[in-house]
Structure formats: structure tokens, C-alpha cells
C-alpha positions as CSV (number, residue, x, y, z in Angstrom):
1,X,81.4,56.0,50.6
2,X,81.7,59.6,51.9
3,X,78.8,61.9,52.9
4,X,77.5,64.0,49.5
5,X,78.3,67.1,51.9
6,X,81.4,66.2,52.5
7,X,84.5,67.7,50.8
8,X,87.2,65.9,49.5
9,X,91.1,66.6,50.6
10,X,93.9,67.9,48.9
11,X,97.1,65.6,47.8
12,X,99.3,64.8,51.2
13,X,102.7,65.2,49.9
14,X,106.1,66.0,52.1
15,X,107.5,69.3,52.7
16,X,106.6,71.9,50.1
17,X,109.0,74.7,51.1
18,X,112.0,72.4,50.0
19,X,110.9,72.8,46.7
20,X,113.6,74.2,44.2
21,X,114.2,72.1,40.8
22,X,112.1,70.2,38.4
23,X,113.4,67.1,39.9
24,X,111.3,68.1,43.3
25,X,108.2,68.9,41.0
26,X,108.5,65.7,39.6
27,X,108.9,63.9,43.3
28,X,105.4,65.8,44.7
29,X,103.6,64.7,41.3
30,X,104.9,61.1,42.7
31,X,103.9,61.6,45.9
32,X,100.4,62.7,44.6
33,X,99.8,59.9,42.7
34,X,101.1,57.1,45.1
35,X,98.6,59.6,47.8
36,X,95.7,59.4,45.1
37,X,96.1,55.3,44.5
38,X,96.0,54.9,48.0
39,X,93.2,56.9,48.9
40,X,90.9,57.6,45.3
41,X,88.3,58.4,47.8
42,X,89.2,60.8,49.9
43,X,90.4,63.1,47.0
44,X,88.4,66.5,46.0
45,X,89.4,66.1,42.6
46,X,90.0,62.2,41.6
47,X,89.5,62.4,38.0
48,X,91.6,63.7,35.5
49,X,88.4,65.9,34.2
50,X,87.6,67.2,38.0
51,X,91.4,67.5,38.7
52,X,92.4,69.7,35.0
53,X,89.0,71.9,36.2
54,X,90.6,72.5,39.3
55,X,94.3,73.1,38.0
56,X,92.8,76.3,36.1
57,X,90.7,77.3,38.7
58,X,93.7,77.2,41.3
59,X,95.6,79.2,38.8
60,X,93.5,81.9,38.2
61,X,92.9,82.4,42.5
62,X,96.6,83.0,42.4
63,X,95.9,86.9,42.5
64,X,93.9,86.9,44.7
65,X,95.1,84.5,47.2
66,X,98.8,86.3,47.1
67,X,97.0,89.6,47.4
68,X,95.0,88.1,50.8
69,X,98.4,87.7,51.8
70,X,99.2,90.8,51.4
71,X,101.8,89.9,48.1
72,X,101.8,90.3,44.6
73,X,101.8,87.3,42.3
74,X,105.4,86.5,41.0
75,X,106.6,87.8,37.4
76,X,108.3,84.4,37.4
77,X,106.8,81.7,38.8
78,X,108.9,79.0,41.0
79,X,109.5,75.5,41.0
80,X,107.7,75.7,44.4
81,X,104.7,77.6,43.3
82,X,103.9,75.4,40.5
83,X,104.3,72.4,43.1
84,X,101.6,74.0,45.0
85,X,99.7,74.5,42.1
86,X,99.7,70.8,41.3
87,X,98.7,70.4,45.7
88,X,96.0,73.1,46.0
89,X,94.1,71.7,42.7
90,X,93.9,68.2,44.2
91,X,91.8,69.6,46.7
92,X,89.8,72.6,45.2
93,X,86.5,73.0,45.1
């Protein structure tokens, strides 16, 4: 069992950038699960409750993590950054 201060992790999936089409989407949100049945313990956000909780707060950081970064958030969102959506919410806390 892990230490109560200890954080989970987010999803480890394969290369992120070389996300384009909804056919890569749908390869990470394989990758994530085979990742989550292999490791249900290691995960921040292992539940479908914790994980959906985490989704919206990921999406509503999006400001302000593109604006650390010194960007704006897309008009149009990409393939990629929804990708990274599904990643980042695996593992926020």
C-alpha cells in the first residue's frame, strides 16, 4: 500500500507529440487503461469518480498553464491537447 502522503502518478503512455487523429486519441486511452490495470495503485486518480474530478479540473488549468508558458489557450483545441487532457487528469491532484 502506498504512504497517505504520497502522490499518485499520471498515466505512462508513448509519445504524446505524435498525436494527430482520433485514432491516436483512441491508442493513449488504450495505453492508459492497459497502464491503469497494471498498476491501479500507483495512479493519482484510479476511479472513475477521482479521475472525471480531475478531467474538469485539468481542463479548467488549461489558461493558466498555457499562459505560464507564456501561450494563449487554442480557439481550437487539437487531437494532441485533448490527449494530454485525458494524461494530465490521470495524475492531478
Amino acid at each position: 500500500m502506498r504512504n497517505p502522503l504520497e502522490t499518485g502518478r499520471s498515466a505512462e503512455v508513448g509519445e504524446l507529440d505524435q498525436v494527430a487523429s482520433h485514432d491516436d486519441v483512441a491508442r493513449v486511452v488504450d495505453e492508459m487503461l492497459t497502464d491503469l490495470r497494471q498498476h491501479p495503485d500507483e495512479w493519482e486518480n484510479p476511479t472513475l469518480e477521482h479521475f472525471l474530478d480531475a478531467l474538469s479540473a485539468s481542463l479548467s488549468a488549461l489558461p493558466r498553464l498555457y499562459a505560464n508558458q507564456g501561450e494563449s489557450l487554442p480557439e481550437q483545441p487539437s487531437w494532441k491537447l485533448l490527449a494530454e487532457v485525458l494524461v494530465m487528469a490521470s495524475g492531478y491532484e
